[in-house]
C-alpha positions as CSV (number, residue, x, y, z in Angstrom):
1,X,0.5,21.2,-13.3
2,X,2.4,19.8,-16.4
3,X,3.4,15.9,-15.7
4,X,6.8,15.8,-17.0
5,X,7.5,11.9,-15.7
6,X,9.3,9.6,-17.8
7,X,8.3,5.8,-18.1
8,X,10.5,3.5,-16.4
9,X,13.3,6.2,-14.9
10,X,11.8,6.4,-11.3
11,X,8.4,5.8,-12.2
12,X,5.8,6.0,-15.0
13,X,3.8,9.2,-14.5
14,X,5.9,10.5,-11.7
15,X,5.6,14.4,-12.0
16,X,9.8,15.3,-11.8
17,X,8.4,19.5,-11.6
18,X,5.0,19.1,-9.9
19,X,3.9,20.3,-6.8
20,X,4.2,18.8,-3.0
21,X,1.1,16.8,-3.1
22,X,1.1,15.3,-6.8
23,X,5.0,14.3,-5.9
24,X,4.0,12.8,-2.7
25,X,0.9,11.0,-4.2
26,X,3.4,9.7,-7.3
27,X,6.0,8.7,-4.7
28,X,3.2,6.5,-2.7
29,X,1.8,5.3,-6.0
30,X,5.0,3.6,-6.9
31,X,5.2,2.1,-3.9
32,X,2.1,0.7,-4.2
33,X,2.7,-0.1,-8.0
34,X,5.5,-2.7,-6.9
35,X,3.6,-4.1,-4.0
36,X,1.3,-5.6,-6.7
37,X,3.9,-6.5,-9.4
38,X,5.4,-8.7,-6.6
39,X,2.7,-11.0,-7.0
40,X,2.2,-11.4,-10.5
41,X,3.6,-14.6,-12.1
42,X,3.0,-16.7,-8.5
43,X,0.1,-19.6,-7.7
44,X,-2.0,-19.0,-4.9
45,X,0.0,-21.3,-2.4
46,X,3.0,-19.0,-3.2
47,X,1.2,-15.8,-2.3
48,X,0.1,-17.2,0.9
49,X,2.8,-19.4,1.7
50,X,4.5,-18.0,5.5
51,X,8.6,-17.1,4.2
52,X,9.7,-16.2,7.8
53,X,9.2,-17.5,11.3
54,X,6.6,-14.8,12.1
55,X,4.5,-15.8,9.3
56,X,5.1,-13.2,6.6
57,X,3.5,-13.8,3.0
58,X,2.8,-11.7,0.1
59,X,-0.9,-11.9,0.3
60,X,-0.9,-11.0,3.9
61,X,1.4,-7.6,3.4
62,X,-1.0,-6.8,0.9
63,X,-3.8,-7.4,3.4
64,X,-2.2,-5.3,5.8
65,X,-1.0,-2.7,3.3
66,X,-4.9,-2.4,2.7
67,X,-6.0,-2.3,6.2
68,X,-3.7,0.4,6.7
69,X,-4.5,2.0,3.6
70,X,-7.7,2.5,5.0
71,X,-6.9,3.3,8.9
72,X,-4.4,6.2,8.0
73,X,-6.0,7.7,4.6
74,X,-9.5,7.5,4.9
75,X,-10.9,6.9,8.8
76,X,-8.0,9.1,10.2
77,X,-10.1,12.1,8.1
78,X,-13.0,10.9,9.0
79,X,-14.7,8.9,6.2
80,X,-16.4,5.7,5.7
81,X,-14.0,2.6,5.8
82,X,-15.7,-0.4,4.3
83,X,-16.6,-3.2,7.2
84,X,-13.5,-5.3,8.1
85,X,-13.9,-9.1,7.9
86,X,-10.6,-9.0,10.0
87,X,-9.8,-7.7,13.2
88,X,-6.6,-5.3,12.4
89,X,-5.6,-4.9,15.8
90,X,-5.2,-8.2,16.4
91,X,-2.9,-9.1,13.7
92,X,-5.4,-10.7,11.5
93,X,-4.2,-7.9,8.9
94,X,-0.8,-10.0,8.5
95,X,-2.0,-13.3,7.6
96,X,-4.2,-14.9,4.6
97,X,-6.5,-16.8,6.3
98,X,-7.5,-19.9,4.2
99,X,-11.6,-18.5,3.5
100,X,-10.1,-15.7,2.1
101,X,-9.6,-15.8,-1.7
102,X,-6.4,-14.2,-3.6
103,X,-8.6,-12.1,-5.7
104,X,-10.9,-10.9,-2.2
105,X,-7.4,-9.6,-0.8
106,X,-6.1,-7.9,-3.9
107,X,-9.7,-6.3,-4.4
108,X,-9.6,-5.3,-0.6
109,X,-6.4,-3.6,-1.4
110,X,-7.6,-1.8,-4.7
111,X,-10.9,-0.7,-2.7
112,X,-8.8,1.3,-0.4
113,X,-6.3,2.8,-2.3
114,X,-9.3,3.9,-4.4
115,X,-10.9,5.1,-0.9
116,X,-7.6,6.6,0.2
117,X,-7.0,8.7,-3.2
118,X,-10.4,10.2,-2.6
119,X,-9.0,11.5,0.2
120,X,-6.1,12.7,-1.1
121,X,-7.5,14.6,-4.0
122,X,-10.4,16.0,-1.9
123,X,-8.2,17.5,0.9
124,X,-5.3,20.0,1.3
125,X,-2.1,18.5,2.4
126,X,-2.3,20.8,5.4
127,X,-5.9,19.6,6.4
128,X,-5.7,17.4,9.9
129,X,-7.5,14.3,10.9
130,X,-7.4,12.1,14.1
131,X,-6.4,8.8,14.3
132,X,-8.3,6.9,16.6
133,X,-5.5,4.7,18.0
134,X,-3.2,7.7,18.2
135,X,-3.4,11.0,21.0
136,X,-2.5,13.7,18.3
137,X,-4.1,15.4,15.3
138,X,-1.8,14.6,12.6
139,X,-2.2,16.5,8.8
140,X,-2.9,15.2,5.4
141,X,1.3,15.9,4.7
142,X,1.9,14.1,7.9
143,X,-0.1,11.1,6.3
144,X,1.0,10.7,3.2
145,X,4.7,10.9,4.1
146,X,4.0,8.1,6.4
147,X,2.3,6.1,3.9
148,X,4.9,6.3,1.4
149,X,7.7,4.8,4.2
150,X,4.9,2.0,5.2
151,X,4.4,1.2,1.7
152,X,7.8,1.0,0.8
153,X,9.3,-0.7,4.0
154,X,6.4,-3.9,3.3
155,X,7.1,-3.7,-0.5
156,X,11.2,-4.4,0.6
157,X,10.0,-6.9,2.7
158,X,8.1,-8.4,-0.6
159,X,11.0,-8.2,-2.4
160,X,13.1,-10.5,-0.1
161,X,9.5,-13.2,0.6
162,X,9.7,-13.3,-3.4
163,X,13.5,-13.6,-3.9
164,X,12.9,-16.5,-1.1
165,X,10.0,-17.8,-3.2
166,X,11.5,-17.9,-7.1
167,X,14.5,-15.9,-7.2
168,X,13.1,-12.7,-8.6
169,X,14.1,-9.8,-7.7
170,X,14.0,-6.2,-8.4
171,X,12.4,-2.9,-6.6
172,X,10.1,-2.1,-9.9
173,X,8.8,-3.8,-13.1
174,X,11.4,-3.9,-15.5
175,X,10.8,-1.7,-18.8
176,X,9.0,-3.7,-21.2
């Protein structure tokens, strides 16, 4: 597969002629690209500070965004998901919790993309796993798709808690 992406015109690296599962992979990437160029720039009380009445922060989507990271691309296929400090089905996934660190949540998140791309480049987008909070097989395609709207749906969402927070906006890092 020749990468024919051009910086900064839909995404660095994104492979414009390349097959299903390197276009879906880039796609997810991106996503995950902005999520973490939404928090550059900001103290630690404004990553964790609560923007809406439910609580949302920009630390905490990225705590969720790795918990789910990890649910969906790497136990759903049936590999080894690092012990949780948090309890994901109870929410904890949304919130900073104060003996958390910045940098223990951003690893977090970096740990399972890393752990989720494993699975990606090790399987066939047509290889199935099972969820174990869902009835139904679902495939790697399935997965990834689903991903890529998770990913970007919380990284709109971090667009509007930073806009709230310092007036920046944007979808993407702005060429350099």
């Amino acid at each position: 597969m020749v990468n024919e992406g051009v910086a900064n015109e839909g995404g660095a690296g994104m492979p414009y002629r390349g097959g299903e599962k390197a276009t879906l992979h880039a796609s997810l990437d991106r996503h995950r690209d902005a999520v973490l160029w939404k928090l550059e720039g900001l103290d630690d009380e404004q990553l964790r500070r609560p923007m809406t009445p439910s609580g949302t922060s920009l630390l905490g989507l990225v705590k969720h965004l790795g918990s789910v990271e990890y649910g969906w691309l790497v136990e759903t296929f049936g590999r080894e998901v690092e012990p949780l400090w948090f309890d994901p089905y109870e929410n904890e996934d949304m919130r900073a919790d104060q003996g958390e660190t910045t940098q223990q949540i951003i690893d977090f998140y970096g740990r399972a993309r890393a752990a989720a791309d494993r699975t990606i480049g090790e399987l066939s987008l047509d290889d199935t796993g099972s969820p174990a909070w869902r009835e139904r097989s679902v495939s790697l395609r399935w997965v990834i798709v689903h991903m890529i709207e998770e990913t970007a749906r919380h990284a709109g969402h971090m667009d509007v808690v930073r806009e709230l927070i310092d007036g920046t906006t944007g979808d993407h890092r702005p060429a350099a």
